[in-house]
N, C-alpha and C positions, 0 to 999 in steps of 0.2 A: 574713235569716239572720245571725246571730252572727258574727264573722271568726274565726278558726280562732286566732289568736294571741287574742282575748277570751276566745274559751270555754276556752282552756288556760290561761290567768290565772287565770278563774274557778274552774278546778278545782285550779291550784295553789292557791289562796290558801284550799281549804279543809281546807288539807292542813297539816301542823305545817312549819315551816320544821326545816333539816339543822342551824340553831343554836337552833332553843328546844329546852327538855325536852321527850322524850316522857314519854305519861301512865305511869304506872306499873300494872306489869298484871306478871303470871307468865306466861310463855311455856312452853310443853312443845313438845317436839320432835316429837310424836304430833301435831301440829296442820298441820305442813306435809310429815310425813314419818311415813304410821301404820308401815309396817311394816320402817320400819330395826331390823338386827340388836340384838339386847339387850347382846350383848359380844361378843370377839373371838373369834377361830377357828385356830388354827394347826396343821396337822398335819404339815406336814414336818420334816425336823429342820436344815435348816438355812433361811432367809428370807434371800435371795432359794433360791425349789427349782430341781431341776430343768427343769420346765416354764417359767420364766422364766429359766433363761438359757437353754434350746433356743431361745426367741423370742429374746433376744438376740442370739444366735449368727447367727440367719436375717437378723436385720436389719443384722448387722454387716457383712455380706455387700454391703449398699449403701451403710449411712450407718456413722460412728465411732459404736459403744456404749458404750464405756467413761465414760459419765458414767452412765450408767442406773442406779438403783438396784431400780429395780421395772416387771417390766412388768403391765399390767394388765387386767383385763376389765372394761369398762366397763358396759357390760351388766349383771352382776352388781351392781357395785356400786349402793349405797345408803344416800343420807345422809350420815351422819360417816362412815361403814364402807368401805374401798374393799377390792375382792376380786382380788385378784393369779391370775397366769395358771396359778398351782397349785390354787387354790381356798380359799388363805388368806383369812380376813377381818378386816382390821384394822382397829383406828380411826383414824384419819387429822388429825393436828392440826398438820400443815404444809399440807396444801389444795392442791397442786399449787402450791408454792412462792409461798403467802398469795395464790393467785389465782380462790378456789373462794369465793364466799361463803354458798351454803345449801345445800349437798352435790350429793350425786351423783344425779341421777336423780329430784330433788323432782317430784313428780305435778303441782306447779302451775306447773312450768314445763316439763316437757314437753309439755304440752299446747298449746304454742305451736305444736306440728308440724303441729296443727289448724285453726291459724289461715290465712287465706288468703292475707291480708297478710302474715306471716313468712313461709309455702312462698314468696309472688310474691319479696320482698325477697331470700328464699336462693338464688332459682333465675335471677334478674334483678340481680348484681350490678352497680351504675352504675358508669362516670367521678363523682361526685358533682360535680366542681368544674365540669363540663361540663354535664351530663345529670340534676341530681337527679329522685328521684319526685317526682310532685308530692303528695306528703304528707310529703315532707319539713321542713317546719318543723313541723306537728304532731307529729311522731315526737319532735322535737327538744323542742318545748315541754310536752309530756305526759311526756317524759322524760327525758334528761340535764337540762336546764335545772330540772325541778323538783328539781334537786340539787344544781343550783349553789348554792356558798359565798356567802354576805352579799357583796352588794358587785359582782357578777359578771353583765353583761348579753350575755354572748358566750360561744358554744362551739367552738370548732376542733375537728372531730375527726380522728384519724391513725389509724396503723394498729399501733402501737404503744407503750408504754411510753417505749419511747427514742427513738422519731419522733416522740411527744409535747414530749420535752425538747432532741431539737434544732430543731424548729418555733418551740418558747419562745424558744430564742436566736436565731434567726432574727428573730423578732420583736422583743428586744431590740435587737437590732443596729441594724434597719430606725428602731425610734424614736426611740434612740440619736444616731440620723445626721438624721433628720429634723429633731428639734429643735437640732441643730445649724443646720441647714442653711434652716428658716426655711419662708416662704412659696415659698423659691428651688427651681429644681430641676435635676436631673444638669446640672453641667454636661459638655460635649463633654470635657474631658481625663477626669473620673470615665468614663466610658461607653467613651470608649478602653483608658484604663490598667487596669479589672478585668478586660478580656477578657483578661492579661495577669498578672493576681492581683497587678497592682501597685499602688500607693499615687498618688493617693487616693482611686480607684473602688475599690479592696480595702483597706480602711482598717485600722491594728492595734489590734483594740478583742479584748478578753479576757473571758471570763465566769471568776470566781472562786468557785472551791468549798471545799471543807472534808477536811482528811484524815481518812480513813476513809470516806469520800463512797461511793459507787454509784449511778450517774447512766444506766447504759447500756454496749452496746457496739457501738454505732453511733462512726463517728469523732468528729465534736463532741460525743457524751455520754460518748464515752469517756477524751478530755480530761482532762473533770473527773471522772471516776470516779477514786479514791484506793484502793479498799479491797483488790485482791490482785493483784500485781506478774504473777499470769500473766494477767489480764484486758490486760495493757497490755503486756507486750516483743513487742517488735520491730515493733511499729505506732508508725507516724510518729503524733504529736502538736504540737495547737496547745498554744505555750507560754503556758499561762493561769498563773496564781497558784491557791497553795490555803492557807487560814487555817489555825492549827491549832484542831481542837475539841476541848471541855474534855473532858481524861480524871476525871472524878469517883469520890468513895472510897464506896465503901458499909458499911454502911446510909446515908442520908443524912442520917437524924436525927444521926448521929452525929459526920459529918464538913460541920457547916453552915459552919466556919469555913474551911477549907480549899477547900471545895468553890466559894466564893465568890471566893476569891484565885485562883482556878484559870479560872474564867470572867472574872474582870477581867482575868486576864492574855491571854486566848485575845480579848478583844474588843478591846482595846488593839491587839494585833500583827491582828488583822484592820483596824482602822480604819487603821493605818497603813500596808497593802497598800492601801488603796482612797486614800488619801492619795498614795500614791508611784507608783502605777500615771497617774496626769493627766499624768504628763511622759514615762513610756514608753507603757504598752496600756495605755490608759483604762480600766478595768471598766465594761462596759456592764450586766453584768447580775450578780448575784450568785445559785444555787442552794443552797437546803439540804434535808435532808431534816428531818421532824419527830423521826423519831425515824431513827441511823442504821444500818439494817437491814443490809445485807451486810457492812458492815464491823464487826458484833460487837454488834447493837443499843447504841447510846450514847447517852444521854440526856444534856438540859441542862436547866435551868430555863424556867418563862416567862418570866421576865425576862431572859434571856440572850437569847431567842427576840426579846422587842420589843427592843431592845437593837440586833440585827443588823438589823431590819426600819428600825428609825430612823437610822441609821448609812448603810446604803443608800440609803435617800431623801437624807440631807444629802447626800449626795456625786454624789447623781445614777446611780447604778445603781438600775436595775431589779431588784425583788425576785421568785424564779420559790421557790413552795414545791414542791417533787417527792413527792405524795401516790403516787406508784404503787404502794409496796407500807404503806403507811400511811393509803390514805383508805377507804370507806367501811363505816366501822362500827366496823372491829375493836379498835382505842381505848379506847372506851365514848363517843364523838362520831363523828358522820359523817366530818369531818374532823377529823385530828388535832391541824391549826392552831388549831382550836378551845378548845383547850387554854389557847393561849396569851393568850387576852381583848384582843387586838388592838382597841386605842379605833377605835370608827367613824370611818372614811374612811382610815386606816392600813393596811388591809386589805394581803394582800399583790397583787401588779400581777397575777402570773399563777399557777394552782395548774395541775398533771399530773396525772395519774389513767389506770388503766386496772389490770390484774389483777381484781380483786375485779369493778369495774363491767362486766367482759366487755369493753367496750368501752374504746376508748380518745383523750386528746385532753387540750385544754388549754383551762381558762377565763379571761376576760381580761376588760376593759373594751372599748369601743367605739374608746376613742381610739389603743390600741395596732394596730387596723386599719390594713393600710398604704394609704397613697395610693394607689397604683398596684395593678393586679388580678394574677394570677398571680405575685405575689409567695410565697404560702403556698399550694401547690395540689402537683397531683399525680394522676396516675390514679382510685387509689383512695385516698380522703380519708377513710378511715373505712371504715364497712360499715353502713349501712342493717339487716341480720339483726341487727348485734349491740346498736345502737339499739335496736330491739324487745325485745332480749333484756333490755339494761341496763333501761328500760321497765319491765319485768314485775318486773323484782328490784327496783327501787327501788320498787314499790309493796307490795309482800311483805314486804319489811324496814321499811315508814313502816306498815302493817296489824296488823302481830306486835310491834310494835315491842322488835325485833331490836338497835336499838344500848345501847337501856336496857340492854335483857336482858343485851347481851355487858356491860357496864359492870359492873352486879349479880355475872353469872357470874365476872368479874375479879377482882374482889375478894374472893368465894368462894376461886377458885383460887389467889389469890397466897397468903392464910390457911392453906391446908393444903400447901401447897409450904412456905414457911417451918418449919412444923412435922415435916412430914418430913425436909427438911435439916437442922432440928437434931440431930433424933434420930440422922441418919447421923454425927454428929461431923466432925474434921477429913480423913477422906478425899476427901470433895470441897469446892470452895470456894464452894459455893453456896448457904450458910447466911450467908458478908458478900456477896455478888455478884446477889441473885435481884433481878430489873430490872425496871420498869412497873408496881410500885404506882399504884395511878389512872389507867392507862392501859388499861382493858378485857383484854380477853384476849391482848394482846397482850407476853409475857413473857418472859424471857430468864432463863437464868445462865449463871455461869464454871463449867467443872469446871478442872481442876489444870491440863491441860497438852491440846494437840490429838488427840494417841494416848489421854488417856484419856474425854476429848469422844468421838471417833470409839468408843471402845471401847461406851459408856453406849448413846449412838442406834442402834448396831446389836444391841447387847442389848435393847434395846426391841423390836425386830422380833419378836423370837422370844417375847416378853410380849406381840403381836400392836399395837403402836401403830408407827404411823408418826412420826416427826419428824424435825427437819432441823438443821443447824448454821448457824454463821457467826462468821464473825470467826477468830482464830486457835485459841480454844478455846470456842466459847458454843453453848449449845443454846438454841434459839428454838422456840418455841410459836406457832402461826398457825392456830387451829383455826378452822371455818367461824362465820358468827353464829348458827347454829342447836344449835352447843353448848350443851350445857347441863349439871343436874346429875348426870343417869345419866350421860355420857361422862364428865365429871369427874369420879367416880367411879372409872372403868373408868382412866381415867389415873392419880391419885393411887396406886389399887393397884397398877399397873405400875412407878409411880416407887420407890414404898418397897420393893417386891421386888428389883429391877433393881438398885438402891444395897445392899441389902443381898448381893448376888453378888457383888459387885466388890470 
């Protein structure tokens, strides 16, 4: 009989890897979703109605509501289209906060509820670091694994986004120390002095991040998280460093000169934090995002990207890329790193993941494993159902091929976004500001000011689309990969009606 890690070999390798081209082909939305709504549906006269704040009202009653913007029936919805607890039906191109990636209710994945192996995995959740199933490496090598980035022969998995990125620096720290520390091991004063959180069993090593960063809000991701001052007062922090990242002028065509002085200067005062920090808090590790999503979508160049990646190696930090609300797909690459043509064996040390994947974790090399066991562990290390889950999606989206499609779909969308902004003139700023050309569907602008950001997205509502902000004044687009050009459609029309109200 074959070994269970051969035959998952064999089946990945006849599979396109997450860095070649997929083939190119036309995807319809009708192919994994026949009967999603044609367009929206609004009847009440205000979004959020009635019937969604009485649910909020009920729920406030145990947890704080007041972030909610929508409650919903899940049930109903389908597809791009989600149907709120009035009976509205929008279309949906935030995705429950870039974390949906092929709608609501797709026929070929709920059909998991049939499978024996999901019910046993849902109904049987393990210790995994204790107790895994014993088909847990196959679950593994059939799925995440056949998603792992170039270069990546390990998977961690967590149970979050931001347990993802403080597990990375954990790992960082761990190697950090080990290569210092040699063939040698604890000695008695380290194994004394940490139970004590003193020096040098608790050593002052720092991870450096980026302003405007969003890393988590767990305590170590929330560190380095930069992006909005109430994610972080009154919470004690580790005093890490943060670089500054390049604020760029748009269009880009237009500002190459500036735009490049603006990265030389941003990599410059980064290297010399990584320079200065060897005689205070060493950086053991450095995070970036690809592109940085909460805090306003900000883009940089590839070369600014290998740039930071090469700077970190001289210096000896660890490079962690933070995919969570940027890896797969929505780009127009699996990963977004991808992007950036990183030469073979440059790769970055460890990439995050989870939203879109369902599941969540972190890929590495072998050699970032620590010596010691229960170093990286925990009750639940993941979830076995959501392995399955990510599983199904990640053959759905490499079958349709879903990342082209969003890629194609992007730059469709960026084309008639532009064109509508013109046409609205200077009341909004989003004819020099519209963000993620060549980046999939994954897009941004500025409007004027945050009241009139907030003013546009809630106008939208009532034009039946859902979408979300970020940054002080940006509207951001995360729609599912199963977008396509009826929804983009259905959007464009919302946008040039909605700009012409205002």
């Amino acid at each position: 009989m074959i070994s269970t890690r051969r035959a998952a070999m064999t089946l990945r390798s006849s599979l396109p890897r997450s860095v070649q081209p997929l083939a190119r082909r036309t995807f319809s939305t009708s192919e994994l979703i026949p009967d999603e709504p044609a367009r929206p549906s609004v009847h009440t006269s205000t979004v959020p109605g009635p019937a969604s704040h009485a649910a909020s009202a009920a729920i406030d009653l145990i947890q704080d509501s007041r972030t909610h913007q929508l409650v919903v029936d899940y049930e109903k919805s389908k597809g791009n289209y989600m149907v709120d607890a009035d009976g509205n039906v929008m279309l949906d191109v935030f995705a429950q906060i870039a974390s949906i990636a092929l709608g609501y209710n797709v026929p070929e994945m709920m059909s998991l509820s049939d499978d024996k192996e999901f019910m046993t995995a849902a109904l049987n959740r393990p210790a995994l670091g204790a107790f895994p199933p014993k088909n847990w490496a196959e679950i593994l090598e059939t799925g995440l694994m056949k998603a792992a980035p170039e270069g990546f022969d390990q998977c961690t998995t967590t149970l979050c986004g931001s347990s993802a990125n403080e597990n990375a620096f954990k790992l960082a720290f761990m190697a950090y120390k080990a290569r210092e520390r040699g063939d040698s091991t604890f000695t008695e004063e380290e194994m004394n002095s940490t139970m004590w959180n003193q020096s040098p069993g608790t050593p002052q090593l720092s991870v450096l991040s980026f302003t405007s960063a969003f890393h988590g809000r767990l305590f170590g991701s929330l560190s380095a998280t930069r992006s909005k001052a109430i994610h972080k007062v009154d919470i004690p922090a580790f005093d890490w460093p943060a670089a500054p990242f390049p604020q760029l002028k748009y269009p880009l065509s237009e500002n190459t000169e500036y735009n490049a002085a603006e990265e030389k200067r941003c990599l410059e005062e980064y290297e010399d934090i990584l320079v200065r920090g060897k005689t205070t808090s060493p950086v053991a590790a450095v995070i970036i995002e690809p592109i940085l999503a909460e805090g306003g979508d900000k883009h940089a160049s590839s070369s600014y990207f290998r740039s930071l990646r090469s700077l970190a190696k001289k210096h000896g930090a660890f490079f962690i890329v933070d995919e969570v609300q940027t890896g797969v797909g929505a780009t127009g690459k699996f990963w977004a790193h991808e992007h950036w043509d990183l030469p073979k064996g440059e790769e970055p040390d460890m990439v995050t993941f989870s939203k879109k994947m369902q599941a969540s974790g972190i890929y590495h090399k072998k050699s970032l494993r620590p010596r010691e066991s229960y170093r990286i562990y925990g009750t639940w290390m993941g979830d076995p159902m959501r392995a399955l889950q990510a599983r199904r999606l990640i053959s759905l989206i490499d079958s349709h091929s879903l990342v082209s499609h969003t890629a194609r779909t992007g730059t469709a969308l960026h084309s008639s976004l532009s064109s509508i902004f013109a046409e609205a003139g200077r009341g909004i700023d989003g004819a020099q500001n519209l963000r993620g050309e060549g980046k999939g569907t994954f897009l941004s602008w500025d409007m004027k000011d945050g009241p009139q950001r907030d003013a546009f997205v809630n106008a939208m509502k009532k034009q039946g689309v859902l979408m979300g902000g970020c940054g002080e004044r940006t509207v951001r687009l995360r729609p599912m990969l199963t977008f396509g050009e009826k929804q983009m459609g259905v959007l464009s029309e919302a946008v040039r009606e909605t700009l012409k109200g205002m």
